[in-house]
N, CA, C, O and CB atoms as a CASP TS submission, in Angstrom:
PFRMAT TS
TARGET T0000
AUTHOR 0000-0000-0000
METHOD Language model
MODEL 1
PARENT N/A
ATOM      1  N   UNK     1     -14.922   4.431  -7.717  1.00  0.00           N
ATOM      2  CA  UNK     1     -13.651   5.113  -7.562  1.00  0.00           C
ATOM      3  C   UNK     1     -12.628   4.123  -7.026  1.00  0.00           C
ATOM      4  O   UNK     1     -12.899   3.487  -6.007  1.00  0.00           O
ATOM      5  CB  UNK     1     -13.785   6.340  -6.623  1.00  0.00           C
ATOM      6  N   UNK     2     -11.353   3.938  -7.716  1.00  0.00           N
ATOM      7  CA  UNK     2     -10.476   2.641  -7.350  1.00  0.00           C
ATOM      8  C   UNK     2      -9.004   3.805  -7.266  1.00  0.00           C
ATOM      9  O   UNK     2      -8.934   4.949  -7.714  1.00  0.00           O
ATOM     10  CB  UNK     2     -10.462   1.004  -8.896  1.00  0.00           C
ATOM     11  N   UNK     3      -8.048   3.079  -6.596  1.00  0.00           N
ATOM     12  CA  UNK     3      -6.820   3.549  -6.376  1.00  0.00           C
ATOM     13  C   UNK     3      -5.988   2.441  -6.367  1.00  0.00           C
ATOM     14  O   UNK     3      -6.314   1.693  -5.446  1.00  0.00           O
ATOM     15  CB  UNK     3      -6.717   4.314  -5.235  1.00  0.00           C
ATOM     16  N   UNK     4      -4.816   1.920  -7.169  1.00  0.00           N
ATOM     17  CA  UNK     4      -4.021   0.852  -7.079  1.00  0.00           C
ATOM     18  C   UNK     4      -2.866   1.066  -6.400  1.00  0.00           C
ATOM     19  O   UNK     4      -2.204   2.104  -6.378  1.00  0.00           O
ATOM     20  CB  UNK     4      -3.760   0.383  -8.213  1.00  0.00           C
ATOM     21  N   UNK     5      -2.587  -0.276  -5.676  1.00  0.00           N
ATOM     22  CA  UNK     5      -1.894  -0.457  -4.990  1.00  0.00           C
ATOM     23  C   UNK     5      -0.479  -1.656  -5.177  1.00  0.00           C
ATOM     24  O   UNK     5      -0.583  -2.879  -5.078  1.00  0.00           O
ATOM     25  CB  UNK     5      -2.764  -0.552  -4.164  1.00  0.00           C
ATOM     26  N   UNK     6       0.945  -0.781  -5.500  1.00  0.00           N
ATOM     27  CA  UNK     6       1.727  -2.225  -5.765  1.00  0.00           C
ATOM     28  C   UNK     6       2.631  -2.085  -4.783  1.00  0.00           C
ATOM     29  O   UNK     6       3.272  -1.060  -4.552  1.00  0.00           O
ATOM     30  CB  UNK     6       2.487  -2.534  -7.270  1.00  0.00           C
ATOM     31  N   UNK     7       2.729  -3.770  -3.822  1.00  0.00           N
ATOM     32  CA  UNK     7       3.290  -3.570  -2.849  1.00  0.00           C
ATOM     33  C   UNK     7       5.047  -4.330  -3.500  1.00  0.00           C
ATOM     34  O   UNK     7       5.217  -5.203  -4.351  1.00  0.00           O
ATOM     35  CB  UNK     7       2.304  -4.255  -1.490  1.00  0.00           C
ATOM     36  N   UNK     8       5.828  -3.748  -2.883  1.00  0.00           N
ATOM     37  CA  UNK     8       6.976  -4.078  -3.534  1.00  0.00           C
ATOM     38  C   UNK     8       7.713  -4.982  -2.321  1.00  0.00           C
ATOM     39  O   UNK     8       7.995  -4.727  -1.150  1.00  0.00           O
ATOM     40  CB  UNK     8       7.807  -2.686  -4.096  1.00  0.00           C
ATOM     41  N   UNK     9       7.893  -6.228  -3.226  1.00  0.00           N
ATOM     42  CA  UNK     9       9.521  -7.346  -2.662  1.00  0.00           C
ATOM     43  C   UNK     9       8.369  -8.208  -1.752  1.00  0.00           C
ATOM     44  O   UNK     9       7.340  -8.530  -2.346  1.00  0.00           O
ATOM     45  CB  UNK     9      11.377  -6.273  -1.266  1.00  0.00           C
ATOM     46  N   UNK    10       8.536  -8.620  -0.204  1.00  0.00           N
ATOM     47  CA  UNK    10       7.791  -9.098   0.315  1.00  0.00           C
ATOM     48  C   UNK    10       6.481  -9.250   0.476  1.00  0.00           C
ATOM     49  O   UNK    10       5.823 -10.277   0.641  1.00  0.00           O
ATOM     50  CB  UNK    10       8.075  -8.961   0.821  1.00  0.00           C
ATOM     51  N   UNK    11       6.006  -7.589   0.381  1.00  0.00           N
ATOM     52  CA  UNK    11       4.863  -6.827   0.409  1.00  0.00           C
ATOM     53  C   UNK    11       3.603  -8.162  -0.310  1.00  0.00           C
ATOM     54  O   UNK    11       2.536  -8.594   0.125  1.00  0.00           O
ATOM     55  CB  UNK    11       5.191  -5.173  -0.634  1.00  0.00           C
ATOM     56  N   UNK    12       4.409  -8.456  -1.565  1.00  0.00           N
ATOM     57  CA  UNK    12       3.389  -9.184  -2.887  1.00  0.00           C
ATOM     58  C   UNK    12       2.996 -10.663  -2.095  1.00  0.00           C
ATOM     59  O   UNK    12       2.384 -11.564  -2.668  1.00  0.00           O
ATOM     60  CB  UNK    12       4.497  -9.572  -4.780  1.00  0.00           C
ATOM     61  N   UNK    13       3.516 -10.748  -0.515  1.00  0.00           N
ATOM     62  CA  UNK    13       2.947 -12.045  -0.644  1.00  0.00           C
ATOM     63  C   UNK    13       1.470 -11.951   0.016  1.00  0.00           C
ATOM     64  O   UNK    13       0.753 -12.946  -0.092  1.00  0.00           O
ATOM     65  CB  UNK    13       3.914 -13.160   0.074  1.00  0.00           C
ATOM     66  N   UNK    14       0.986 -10.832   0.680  1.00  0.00           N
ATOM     67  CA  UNK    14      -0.097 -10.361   0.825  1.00  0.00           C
ATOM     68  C   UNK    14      -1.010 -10.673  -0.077  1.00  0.00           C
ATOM     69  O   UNK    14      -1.960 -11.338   0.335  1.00  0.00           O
ATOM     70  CB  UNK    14       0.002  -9.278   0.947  1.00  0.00           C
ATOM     71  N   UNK    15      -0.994 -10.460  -0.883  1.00  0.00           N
ATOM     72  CA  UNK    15      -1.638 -10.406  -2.274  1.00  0.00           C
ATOM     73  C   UNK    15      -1.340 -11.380  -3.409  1.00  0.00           C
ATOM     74  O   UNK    15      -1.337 -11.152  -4.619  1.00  0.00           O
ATOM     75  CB  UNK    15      -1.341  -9.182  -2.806  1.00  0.00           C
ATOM     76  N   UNK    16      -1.093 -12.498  -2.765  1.00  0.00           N
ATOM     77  CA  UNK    16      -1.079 -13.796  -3.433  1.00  0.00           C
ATOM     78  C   UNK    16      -0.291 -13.567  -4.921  1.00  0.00           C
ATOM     79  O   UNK    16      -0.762 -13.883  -6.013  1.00  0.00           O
ATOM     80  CB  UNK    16      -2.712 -14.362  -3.605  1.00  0.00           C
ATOM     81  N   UNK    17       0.777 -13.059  -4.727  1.00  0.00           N
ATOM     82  CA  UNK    17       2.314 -12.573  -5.347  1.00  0.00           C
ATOM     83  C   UNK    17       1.982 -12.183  -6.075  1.00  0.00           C
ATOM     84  O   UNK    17       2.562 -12.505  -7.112  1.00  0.00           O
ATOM     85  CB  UNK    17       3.432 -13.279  -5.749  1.00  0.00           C
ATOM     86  N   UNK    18       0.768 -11.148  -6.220  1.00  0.00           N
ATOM     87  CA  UNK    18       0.121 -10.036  -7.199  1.00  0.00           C
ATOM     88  C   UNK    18       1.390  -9.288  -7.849  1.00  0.00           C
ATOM     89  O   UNK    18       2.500  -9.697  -7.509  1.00  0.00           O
ATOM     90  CB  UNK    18      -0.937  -8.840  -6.298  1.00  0.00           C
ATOM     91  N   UNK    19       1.311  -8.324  -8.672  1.00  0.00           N
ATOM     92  CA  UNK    19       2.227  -7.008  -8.565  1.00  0.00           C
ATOM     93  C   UNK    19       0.911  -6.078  -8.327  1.00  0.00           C
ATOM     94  O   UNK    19       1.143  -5.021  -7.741  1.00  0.00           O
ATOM     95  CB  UNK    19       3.333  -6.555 -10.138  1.00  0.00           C
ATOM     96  N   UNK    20      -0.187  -6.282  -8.633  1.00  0.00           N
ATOM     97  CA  UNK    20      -0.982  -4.881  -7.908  1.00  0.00           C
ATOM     98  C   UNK    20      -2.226  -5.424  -7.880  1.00  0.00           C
ATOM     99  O   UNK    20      -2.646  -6.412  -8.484  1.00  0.00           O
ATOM    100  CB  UNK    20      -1.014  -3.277  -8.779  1.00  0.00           C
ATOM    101  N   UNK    21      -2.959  -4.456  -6.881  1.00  0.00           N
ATOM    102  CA  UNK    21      -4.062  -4.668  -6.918  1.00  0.00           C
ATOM    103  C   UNK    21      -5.181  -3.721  -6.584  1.00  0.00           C
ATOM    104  O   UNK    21      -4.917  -3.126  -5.539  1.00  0.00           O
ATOM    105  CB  UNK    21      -4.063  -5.538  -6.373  1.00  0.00           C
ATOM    106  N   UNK    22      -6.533  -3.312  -7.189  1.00  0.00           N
ATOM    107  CA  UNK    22      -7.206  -2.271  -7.436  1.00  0.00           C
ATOM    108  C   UNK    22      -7.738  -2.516  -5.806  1.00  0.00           C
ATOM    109  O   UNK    22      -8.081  -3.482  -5.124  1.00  0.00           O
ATOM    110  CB  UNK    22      -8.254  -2.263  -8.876  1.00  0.00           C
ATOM    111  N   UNK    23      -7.622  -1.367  -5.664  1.00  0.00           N
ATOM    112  CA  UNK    23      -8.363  -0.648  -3.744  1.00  0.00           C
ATOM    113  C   UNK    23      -9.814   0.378  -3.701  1.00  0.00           C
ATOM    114  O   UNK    23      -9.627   1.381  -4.390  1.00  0.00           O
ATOM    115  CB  UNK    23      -6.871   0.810  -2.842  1.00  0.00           C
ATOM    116  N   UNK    24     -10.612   0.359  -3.325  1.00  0.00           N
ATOM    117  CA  UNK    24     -12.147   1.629  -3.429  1.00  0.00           C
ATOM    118  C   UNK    24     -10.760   2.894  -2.803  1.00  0.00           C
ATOM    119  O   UNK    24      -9.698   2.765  -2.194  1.00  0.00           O
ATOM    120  CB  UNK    24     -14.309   1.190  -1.668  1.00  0.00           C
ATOM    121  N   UNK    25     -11.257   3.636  -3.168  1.00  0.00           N
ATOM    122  CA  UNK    25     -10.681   5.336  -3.192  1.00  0.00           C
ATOM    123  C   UNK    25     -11.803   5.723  -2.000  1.00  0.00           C
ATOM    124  O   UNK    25     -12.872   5.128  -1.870  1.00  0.00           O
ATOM    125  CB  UNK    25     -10.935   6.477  -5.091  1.00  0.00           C
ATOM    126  N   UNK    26     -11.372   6.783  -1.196  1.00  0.00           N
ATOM    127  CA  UNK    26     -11.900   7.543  -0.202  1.00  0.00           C
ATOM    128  C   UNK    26     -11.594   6.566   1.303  1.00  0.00           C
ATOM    129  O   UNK    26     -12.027   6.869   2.414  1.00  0.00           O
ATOM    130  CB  UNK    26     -13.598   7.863  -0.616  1.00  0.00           C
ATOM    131  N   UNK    27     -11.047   5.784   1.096  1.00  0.00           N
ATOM    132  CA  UNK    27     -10.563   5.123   3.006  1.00  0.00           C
ATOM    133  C   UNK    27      -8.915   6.013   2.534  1.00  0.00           C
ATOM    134  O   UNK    27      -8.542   6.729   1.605  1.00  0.00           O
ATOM    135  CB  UNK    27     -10.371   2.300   3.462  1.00  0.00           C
ATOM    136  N   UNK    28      -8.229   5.365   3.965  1.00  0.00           N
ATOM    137  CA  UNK    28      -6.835   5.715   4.175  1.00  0.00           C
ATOM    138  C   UNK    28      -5.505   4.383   3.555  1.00  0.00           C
ATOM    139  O   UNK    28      -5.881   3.215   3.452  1.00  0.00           O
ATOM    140  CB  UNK    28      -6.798   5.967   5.983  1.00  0.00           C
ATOM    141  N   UNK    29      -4.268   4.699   3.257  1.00  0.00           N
ATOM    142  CA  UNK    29      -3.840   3.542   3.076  1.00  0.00           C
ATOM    143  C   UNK    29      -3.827   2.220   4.226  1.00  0.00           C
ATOM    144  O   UNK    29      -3.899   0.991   4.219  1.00  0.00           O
ATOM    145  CB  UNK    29      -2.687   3.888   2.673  1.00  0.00           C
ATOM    146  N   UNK    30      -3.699   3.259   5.119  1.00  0.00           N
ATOM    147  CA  UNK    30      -3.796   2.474   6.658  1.00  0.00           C
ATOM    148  C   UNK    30      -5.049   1.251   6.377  1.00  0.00           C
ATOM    149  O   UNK    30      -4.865   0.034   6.365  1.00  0.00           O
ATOM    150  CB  UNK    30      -4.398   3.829   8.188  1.00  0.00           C
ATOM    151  N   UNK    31      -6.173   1.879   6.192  1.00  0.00           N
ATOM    152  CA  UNK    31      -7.317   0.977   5.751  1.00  0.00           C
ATOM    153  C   UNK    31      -7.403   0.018   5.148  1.00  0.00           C
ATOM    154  O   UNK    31      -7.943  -1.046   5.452  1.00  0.00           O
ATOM    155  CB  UNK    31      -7.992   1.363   5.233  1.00  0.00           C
ATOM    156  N   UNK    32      -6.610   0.468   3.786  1.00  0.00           N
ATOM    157  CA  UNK    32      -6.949  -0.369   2.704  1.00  0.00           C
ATOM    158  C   UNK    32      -5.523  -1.274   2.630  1.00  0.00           C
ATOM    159  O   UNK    32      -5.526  -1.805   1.519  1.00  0.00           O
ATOM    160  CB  UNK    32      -7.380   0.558   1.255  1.00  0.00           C
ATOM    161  N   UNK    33      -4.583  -1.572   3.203  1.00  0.00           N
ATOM    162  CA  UNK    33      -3.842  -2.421   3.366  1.00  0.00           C
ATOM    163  C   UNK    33      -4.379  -3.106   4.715  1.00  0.00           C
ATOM    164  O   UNK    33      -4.094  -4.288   4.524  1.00  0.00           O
ATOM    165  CB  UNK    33      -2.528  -1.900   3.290  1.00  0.00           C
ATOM    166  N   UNK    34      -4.735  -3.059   5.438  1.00  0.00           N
ATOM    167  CA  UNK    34      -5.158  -3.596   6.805  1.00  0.00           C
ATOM    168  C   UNK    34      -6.203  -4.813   5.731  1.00  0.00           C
ATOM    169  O   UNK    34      -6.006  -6.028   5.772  1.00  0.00           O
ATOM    170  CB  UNK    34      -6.140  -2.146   8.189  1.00  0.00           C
ATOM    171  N   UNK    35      -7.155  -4.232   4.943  1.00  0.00           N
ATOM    172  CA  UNK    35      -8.591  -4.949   4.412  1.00  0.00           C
ATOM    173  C   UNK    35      -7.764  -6.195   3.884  1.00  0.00           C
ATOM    174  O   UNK    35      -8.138  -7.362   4.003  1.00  0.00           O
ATOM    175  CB  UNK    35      -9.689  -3.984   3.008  1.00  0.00           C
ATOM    176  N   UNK    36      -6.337  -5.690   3.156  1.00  0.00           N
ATOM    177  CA  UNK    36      -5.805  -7.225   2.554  1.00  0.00           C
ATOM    178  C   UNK    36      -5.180  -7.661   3.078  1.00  0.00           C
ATOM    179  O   UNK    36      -4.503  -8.533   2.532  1.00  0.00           O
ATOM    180  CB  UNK    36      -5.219  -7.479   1.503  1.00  0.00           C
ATOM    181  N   UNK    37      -5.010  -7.420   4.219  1.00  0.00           N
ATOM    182  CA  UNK    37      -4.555  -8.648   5.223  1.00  0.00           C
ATOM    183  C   UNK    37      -3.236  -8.336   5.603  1.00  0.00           C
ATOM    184  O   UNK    37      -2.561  -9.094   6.298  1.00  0.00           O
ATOM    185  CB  UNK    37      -4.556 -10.185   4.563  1.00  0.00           C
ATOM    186  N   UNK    38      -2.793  -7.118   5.123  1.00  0.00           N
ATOM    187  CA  UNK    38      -1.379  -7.005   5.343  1.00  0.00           C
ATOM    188  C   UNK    38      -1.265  -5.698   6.609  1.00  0.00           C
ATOM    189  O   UNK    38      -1.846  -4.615   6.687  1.00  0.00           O
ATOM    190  CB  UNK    38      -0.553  -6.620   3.713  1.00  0.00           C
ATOM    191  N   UNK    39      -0.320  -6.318   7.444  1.00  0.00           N
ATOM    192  CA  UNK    39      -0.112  -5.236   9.270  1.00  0.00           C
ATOM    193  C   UNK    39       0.547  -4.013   8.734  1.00  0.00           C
ATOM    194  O   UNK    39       1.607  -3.918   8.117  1.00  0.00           O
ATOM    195  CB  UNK    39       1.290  -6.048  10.864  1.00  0.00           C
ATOM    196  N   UNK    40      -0.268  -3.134   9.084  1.00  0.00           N
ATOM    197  CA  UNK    40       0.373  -1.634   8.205  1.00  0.00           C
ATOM    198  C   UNK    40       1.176  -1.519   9.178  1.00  0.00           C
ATOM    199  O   UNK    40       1.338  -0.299   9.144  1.00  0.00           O
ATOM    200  CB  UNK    40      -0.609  -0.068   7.839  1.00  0.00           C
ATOM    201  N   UNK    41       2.317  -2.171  10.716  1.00  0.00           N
ATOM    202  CA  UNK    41       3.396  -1.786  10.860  1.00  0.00           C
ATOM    203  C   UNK    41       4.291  -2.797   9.932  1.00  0.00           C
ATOM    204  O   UNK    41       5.257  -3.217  10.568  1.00  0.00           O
ATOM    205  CB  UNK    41       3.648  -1.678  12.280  1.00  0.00           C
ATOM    206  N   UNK    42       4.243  -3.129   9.037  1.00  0.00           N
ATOM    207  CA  UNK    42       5.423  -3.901   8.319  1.00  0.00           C
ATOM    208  C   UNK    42       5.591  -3.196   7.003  1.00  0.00           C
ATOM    209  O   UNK    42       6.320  -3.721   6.160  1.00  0.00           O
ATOM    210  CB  UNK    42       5.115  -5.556   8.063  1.00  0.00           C
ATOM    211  N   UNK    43       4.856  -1.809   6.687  1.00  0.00           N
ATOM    212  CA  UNK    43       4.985  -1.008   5.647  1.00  0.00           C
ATOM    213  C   UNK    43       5.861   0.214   6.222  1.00  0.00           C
ATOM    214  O   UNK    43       5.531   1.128   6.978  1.00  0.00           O
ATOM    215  CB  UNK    43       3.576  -0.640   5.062  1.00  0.00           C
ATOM    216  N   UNK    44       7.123  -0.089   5.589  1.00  0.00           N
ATOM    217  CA  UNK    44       7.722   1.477   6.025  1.00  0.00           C
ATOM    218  C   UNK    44       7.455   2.702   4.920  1.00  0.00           C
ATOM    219  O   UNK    44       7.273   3.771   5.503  1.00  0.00           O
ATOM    220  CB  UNK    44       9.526   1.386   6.198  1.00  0.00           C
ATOM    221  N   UNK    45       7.421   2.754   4.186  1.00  0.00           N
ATOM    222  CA  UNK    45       7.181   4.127   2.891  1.00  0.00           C
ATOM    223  C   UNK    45       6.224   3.740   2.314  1.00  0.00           C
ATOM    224  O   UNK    45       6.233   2.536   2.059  1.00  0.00           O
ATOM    225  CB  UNK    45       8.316   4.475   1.646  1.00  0.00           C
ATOM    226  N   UNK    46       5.098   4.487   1.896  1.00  0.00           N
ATOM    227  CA  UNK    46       4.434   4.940   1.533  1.00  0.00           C
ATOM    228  C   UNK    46       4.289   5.824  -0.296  1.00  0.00           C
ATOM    229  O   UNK    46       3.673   6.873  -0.107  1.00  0.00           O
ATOM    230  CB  UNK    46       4.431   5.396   2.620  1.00  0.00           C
ATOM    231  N   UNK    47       4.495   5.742  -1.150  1.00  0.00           N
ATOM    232  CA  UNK    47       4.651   6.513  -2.235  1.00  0.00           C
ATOM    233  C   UNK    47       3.427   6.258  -2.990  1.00  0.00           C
ATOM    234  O   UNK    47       3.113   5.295  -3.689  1.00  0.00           O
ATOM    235  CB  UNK    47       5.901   6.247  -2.969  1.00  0.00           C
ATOM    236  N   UNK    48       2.573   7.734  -2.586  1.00  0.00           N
ATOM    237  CA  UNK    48       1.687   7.845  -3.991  1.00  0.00           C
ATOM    238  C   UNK    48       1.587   9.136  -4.701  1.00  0.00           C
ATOM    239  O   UNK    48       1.621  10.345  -4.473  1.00  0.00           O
ATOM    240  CB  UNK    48       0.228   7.495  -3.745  1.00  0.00           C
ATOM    241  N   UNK    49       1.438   8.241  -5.734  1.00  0.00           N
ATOM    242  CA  UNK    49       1.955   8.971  -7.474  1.00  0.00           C
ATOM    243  C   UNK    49       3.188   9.651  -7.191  1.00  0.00           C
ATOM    244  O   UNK    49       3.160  10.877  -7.291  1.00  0.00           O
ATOM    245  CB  UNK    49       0.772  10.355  -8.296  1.00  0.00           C
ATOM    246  N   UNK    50       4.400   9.029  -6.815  1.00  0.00           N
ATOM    247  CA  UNK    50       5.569   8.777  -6.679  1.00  0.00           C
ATOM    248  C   UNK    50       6.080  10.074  -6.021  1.00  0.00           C
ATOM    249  O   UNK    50       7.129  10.595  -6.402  1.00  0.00           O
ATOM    250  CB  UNK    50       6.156   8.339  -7.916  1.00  0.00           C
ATOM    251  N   UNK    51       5.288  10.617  -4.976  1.00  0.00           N
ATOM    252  CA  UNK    51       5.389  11.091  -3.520  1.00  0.00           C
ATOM    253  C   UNK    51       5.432  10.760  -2.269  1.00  0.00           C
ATOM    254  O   UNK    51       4.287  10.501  -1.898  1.00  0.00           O
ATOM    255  CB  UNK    51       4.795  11.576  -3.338  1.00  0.00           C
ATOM    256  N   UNK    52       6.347  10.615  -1.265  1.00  0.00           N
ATOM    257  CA  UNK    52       5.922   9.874  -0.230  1.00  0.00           C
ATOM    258  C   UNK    52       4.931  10.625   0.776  1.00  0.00           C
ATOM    259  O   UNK    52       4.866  11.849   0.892  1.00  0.00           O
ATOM    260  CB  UNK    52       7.104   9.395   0.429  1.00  0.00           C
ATOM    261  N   UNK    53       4.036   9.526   1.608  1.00  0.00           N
ATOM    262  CA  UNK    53       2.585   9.789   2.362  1.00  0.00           C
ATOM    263  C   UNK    53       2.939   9.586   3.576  1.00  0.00           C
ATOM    264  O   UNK    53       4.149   9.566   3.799  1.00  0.00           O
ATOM    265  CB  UNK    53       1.294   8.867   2.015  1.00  0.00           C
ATOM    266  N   UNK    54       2.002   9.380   4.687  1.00  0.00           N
ATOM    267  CA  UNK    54       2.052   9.149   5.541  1.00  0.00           C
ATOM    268  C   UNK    54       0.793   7.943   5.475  1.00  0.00           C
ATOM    269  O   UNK    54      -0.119   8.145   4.673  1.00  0.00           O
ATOM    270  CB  UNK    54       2.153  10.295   6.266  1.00  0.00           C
ATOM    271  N   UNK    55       0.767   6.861   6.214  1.00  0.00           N
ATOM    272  CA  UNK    55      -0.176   5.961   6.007  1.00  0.00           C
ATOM    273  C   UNK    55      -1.711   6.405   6.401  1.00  0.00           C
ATOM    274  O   UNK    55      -2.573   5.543   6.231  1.00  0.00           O
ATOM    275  CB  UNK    55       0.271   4.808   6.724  1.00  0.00           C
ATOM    276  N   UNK    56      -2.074   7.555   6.862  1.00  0.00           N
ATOM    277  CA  UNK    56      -3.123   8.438   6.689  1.00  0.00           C
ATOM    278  C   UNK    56      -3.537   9.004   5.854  1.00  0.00           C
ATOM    279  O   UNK    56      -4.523   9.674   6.163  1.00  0.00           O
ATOM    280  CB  UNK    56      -3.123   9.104   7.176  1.00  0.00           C
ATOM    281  N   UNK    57      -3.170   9.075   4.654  1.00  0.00           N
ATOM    282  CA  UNK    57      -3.291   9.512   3.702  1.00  0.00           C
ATOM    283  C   UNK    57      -4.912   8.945   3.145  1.00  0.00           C
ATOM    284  O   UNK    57      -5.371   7.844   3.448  1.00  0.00           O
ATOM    285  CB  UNK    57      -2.027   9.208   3.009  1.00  0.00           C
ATOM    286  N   UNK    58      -5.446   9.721   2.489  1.00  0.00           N
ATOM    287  CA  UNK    58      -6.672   9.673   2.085  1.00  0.00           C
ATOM    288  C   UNK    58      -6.817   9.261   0.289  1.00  0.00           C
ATOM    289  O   UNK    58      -6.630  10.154  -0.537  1.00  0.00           O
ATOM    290  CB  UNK    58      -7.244  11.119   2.536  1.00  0.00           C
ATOM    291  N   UNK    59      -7.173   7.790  -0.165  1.00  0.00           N
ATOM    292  CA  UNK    59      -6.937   7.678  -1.231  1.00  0.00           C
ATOM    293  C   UNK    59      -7.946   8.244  -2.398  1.00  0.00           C
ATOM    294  O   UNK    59      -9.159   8.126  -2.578  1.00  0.00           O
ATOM    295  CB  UNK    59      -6.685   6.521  -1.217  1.00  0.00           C
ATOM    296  N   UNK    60      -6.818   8.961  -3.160  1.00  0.00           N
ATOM    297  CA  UNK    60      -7.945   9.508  -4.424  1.00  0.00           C
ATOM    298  C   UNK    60      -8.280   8.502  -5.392  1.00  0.00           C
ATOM    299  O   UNK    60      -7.718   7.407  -5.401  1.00  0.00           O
ATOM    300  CB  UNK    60      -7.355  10.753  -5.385  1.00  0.00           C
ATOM    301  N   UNK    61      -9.266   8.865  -6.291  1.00  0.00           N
ATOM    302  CA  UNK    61      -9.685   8.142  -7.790  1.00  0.00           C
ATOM    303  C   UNK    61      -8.085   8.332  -8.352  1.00  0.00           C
ATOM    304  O   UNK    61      -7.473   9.370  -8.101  1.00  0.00           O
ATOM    305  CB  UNK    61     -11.192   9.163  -8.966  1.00  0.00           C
ATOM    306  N   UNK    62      -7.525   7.322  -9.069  1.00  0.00           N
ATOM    307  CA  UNK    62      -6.597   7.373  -9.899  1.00  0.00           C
ATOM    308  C   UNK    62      -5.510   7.170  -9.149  1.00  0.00           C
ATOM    309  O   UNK    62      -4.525   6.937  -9.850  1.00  0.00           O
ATOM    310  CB  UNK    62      -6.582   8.445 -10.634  1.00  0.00           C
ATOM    311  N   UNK    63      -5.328   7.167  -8.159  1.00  0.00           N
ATOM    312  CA  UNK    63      -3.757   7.032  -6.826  1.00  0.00           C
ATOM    313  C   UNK    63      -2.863   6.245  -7.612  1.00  0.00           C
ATOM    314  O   UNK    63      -3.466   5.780  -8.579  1.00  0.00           O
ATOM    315  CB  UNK    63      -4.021   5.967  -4.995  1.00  0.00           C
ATOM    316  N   UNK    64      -1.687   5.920  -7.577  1.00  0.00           N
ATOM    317  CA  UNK    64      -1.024   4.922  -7.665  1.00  0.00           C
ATOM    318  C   UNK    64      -0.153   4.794  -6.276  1.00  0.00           C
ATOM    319  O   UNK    64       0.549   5.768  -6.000  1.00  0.00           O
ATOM    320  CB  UNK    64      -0.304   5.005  -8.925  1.00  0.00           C
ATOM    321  N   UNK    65      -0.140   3.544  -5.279  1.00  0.00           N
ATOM    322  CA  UNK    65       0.621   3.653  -4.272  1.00  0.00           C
ATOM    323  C   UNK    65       1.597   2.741  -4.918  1.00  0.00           C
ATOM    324  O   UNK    65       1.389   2.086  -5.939  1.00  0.00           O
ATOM    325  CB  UNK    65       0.032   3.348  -2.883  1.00  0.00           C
ATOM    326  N   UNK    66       2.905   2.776  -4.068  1.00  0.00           N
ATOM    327  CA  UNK    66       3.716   1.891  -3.487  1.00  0.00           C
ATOM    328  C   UNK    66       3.866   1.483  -2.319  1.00  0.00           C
ATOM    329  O   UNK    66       3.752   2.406  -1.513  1.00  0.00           O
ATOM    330  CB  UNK    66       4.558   2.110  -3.672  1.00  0.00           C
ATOM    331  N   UNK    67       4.085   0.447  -1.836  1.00  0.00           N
ATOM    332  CA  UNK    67       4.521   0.146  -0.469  1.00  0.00           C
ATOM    333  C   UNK    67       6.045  -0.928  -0.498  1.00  0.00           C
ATOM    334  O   UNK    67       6.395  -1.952  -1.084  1.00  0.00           O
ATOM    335  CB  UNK    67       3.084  -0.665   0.329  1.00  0.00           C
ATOM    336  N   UNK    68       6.578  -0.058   0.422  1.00  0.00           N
ATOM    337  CA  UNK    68       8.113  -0.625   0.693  1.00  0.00           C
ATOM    338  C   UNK    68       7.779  -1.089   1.745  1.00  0.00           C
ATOM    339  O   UNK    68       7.079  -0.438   2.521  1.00  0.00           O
ATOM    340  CB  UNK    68       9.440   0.298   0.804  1.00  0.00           C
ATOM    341  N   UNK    69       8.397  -2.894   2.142  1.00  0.00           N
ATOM    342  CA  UNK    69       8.465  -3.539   3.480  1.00  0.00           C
ATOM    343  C   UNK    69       9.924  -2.542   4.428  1.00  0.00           C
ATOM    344  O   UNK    69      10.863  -1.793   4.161  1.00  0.00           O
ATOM    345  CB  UNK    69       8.850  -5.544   3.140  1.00  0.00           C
ATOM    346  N   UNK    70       9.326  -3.128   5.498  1.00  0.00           N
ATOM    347  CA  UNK    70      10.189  -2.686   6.570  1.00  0.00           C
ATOM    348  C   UNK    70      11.688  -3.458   6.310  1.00  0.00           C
ATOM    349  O   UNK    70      11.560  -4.195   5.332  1.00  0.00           O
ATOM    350  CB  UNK    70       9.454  -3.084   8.094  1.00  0.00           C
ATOM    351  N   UNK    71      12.758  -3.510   6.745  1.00  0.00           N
ATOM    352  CA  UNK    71      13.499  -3.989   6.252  1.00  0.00           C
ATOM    353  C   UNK    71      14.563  -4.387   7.683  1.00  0.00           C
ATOM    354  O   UNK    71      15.113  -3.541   8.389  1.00  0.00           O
ATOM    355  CB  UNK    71      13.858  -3.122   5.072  1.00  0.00           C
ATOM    356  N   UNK    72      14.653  -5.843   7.848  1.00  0.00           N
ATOM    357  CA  UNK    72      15.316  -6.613   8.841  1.00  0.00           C
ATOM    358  C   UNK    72      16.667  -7.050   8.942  1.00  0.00           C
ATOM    359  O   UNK    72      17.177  -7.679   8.015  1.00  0.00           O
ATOM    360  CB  UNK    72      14.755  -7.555   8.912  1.00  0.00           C
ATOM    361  N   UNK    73      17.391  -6.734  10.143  1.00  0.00           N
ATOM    362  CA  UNK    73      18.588  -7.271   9.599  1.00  0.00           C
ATOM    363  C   UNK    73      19.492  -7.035  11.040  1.00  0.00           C
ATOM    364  O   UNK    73      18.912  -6.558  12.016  1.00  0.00           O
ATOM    365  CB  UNK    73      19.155  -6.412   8.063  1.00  0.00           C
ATOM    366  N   UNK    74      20.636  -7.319  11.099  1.00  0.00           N
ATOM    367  CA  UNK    74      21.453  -7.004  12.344  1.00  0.00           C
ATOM    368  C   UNK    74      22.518  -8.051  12.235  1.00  0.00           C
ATOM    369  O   UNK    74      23.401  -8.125  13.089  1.00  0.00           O
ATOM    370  CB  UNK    74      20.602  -7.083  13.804  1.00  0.00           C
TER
END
């Protein structure tokens, strides 16, 4: 059971400037971005299958996430 994951703008350097990459289904996104190395506080939104989540979210077979970086500035 896989759930993909495309992290958008910064997000891709996690993932060795992937645009996506297949995740096991049944952890949380929290989880399964933590596993690739990326600090789930630098993910602000959440969108799977183009709903937004909460990073608790429980991933199904077939998911499609997004992840939006936090966004810096002043």
């Amino acid at each position: 059971m896989t759930a993909l994951i495309s992290p958008i703008g910064i997000l891709k350097n996690y993932i060795g400037g992937q645009n996506q990459v297949t995740v096991e289904a049944g952890r949380t996104v929290r989880e399964a971005i933590a596993a690739l190395g990326m600090p789930p506080e630098i993910v602000a939104l959440v969108m799977v299958n183009e709903d937004p989540q909460p990073k608790d979210y429980v991933l199904q077979e077939g998911d499609v996430v997004k992840l939006i970086a936090v966004i810096g500035g002043g």
